[in-house]
N, C-alpha and C positions, 0 to 999 in steps of 0.2 A: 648566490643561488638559493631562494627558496624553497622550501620543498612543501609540498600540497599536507593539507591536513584530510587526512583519513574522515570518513565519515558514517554512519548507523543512522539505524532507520527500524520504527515498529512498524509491523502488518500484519494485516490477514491476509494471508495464501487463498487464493481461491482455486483451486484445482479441476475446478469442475467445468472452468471457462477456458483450459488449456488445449483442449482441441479447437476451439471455434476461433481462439486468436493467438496463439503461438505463433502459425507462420508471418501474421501482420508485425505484432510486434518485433519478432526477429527482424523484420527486413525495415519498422518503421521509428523504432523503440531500443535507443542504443545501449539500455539499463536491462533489457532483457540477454543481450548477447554477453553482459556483464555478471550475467547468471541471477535476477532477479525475476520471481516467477512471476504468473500472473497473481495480481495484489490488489488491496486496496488500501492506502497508506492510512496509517493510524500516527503514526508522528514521524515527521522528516523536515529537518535533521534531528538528532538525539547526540545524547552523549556521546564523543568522540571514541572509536575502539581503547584507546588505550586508556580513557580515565573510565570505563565501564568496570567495577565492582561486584563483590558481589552483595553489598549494599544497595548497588543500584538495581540490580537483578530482585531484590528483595522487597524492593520499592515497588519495581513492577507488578510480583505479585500483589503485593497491598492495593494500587489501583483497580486493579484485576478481579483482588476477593466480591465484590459487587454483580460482576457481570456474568453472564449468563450464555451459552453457546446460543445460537439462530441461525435462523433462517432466514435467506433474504432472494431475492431474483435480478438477472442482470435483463432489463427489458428495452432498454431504450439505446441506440449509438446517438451521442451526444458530439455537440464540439464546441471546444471554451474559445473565448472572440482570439486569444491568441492564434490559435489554429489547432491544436493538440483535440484528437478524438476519443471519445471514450465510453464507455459501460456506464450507465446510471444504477448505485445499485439500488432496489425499491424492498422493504423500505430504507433511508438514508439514516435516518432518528439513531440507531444504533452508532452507527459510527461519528456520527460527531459528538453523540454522549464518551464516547471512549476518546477521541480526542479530547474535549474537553477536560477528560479526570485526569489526562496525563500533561492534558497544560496545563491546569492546576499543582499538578504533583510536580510538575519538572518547567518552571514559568521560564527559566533562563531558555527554552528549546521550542520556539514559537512555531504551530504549523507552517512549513514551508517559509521558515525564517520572517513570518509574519507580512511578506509582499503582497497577501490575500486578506481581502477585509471579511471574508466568509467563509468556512469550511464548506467544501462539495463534494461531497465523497468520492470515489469513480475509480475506474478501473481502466488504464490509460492502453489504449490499443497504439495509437501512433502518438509522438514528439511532434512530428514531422506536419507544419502547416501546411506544406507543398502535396502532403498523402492524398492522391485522389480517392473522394469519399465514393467514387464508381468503384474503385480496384478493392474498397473493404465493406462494400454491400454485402457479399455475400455471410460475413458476419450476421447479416438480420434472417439468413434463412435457421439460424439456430437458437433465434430467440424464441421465447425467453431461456433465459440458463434457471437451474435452481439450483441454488447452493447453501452453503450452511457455512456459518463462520464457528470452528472449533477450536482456534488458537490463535494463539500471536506469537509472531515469532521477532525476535531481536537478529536483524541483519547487519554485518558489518564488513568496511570494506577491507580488503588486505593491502598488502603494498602492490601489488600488482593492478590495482582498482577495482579486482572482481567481488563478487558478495557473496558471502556465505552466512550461512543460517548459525550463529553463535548459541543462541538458547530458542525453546519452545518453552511458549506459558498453554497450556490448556486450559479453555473453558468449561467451565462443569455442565453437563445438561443439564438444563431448569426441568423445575417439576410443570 
């Protein structure tokens, strides 16, 4: 018998898009009922819980020291040819420079295990190909979102699969 390897994930928390797509994601979005909030992934997979240091925590910041809190807007419902719907956030530039530093910094931990020839950044409302894009319209009567990215948080799973918030890294506000 096998047993699953546990798995972490960076993001930004967007909290400000938590009313307009909570209910979707709960019922479309099986990583949300796993207690992951509304996000925009910054690296996934990452270091497994149990080899996470605090070496690697230290690393993070070092990525980090560079970057700078923003602002960004959720404007668009998008859907990837797979089927999965999602938030565009505008601008995107942000986030795949912060990808990017932490694929640098941590190469063995490829976005999305590297089955993407392209970072897109997004904000996943549904999984679910089968999600009628009628039943999450009403998503577009609250756009645009504005939000602000002031952290990243290091999430990781437990043994029970659910996710919790293990560290915050805060962004500084640029001048």
């Amino acid at each position: 018998m096998s047993e699953d390897r546990l798995e972490s994930a960076l993001l930004v928390p967007v909290p400000e898009a938590e009313p307009s797509v909570r209910r979707h994601r709960l019922r479309h979005d099986s990583i949300a009922l796993r207690g992951v909030p509304a996000h925009i992934t910054v690296l996934y997979p990452f270091v497994p819980p149990d080899g996470i240091t605090d070496e690697t925590a230290e690393s993070v910041r070092e990525v980090l020291a560079p970057f700078r809190a923003f602002s960004f807007r959720l404007s668009r419902l998008e859907r990837f040819p797979e089927g999965a719907l999602y938030l565009a956030p505008d601008p995107a530039e942000p986030f795949v420079r912060l990808t990017g530093a932490f694929g640098a910094r941590f190469p063995d931990y490829r976005p999305y295990g590297g089955i993407h020839a392209e970072v897109i950044p997004h904000l996943t409302v549904a999984h679910d190909p089968d999600a009628p894009l009628a039943e999450l319209a009403d998503i577009r009567d609250h756009l645009p979102i504005t939000c602000r990215a002031r952290e990243i948080w290091l999430m990781c799973e437990d043994a029970d699969h659910r996710w919790r918030s293990r560290s915050t890294f805060p962004l500084v506000d640029g001048v």
